[in-house]
C-alpha positions in Angstrom: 64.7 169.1 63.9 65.4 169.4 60.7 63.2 170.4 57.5 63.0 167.2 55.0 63.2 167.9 51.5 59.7 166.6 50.3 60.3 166.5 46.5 59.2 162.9 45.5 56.0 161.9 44.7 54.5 158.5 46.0 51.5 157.0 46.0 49.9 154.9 49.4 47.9 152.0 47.9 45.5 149.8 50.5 43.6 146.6 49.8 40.3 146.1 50.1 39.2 145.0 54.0 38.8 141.3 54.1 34.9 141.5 55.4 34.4 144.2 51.9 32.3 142.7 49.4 34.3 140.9 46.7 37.1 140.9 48.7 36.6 137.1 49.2 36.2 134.4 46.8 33.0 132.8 47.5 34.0 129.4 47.0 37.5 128.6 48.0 37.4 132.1 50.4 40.7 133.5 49.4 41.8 137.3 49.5 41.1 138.8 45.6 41.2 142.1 44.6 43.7 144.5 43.8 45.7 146.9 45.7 44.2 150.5 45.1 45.4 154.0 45.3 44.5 155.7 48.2 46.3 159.4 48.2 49.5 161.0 46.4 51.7 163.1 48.3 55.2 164.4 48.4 57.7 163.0 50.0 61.6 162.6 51.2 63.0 159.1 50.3 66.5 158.3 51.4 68.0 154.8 50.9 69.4 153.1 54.1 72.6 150.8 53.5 71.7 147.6 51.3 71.5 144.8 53.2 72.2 141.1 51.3 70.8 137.9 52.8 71.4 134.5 51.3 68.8 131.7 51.1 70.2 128.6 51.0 66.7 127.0 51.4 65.9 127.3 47.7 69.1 128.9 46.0 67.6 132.5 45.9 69.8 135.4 46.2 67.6 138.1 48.2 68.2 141.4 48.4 66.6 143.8 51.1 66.0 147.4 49.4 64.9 149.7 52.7 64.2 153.4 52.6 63.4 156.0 55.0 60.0 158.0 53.9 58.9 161.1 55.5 56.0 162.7 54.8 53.8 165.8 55.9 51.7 164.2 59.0 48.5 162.5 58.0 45.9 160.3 60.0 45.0 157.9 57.2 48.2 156.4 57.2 49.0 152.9 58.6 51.4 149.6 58.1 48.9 147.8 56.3 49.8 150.0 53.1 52.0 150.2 50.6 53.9 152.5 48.6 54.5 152.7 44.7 57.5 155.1 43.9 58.7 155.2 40.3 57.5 151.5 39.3 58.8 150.5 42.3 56.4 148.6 45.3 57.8 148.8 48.8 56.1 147.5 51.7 56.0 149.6 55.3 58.1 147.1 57.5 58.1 150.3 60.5 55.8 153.1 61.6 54.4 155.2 60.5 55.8 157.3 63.7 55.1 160.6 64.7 58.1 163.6 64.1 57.9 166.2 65.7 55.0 167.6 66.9 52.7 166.3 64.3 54.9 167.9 61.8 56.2 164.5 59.7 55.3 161.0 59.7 58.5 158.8 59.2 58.2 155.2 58.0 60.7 152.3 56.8 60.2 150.8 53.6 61.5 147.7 51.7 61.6 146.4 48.5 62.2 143.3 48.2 64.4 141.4 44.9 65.6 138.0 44.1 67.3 139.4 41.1 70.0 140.0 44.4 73.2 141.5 42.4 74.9 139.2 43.4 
């Protein structure tokens, strides 16, 4: 296996669990609250080939932004985070999966745009 070159920093953000208080509106009973930072780490972030999908439904250009992120292996991870990266948001779409023995944690990440370069 190889060694990753961790030399970008990104933050894991979580929302607050939906049974948390004031994580509810009282009245209506929708989610509020804002994502919050969780931990900072280093990390190795390598695009994966852009992928362009078309929406006819409502004109939209959409473009797919995925990256591979590895970092040192952690237990407070999960899918139901996010990552900020350089005023960037990207959303874990796979893992986080083991490398190694408990050497890495390896996740997919997407961002997604409707600016779509097209």
């Amino acid at each position: 296996m190889r060694v990753a070159t961790l030399d970008r920093r990104v933050t894991f953000q979580s929302k607050p669990a939906a049974d948390a208080p004031g994580a509810r509106d009282p009245v209506f009973g929708s989610e509020i609250g804002a994502w919050a930072d969780v931990i900072t780490v280093w990390a190795e972030l390598v695009p994966i080939p852009q992928e362009r999908a078309e929406g006819e439904r409502v004109g939209l250009v959409q473009s797919r932004n995925r990256s591979r992120l590895r970092i040192r292996y952690r237990t407070d991870i999960d899918a139901a985070m996010r990552v900020q990266y350089q005023g960037r948001t990207l959303q874990i779409i796979s893992g986080p999966s083991e490398v190694g023995r408990r050497q890495y944690l390896e996740m997919v990440l997407e961002e997604y745009s409707t600016q779509g370069g097209a």
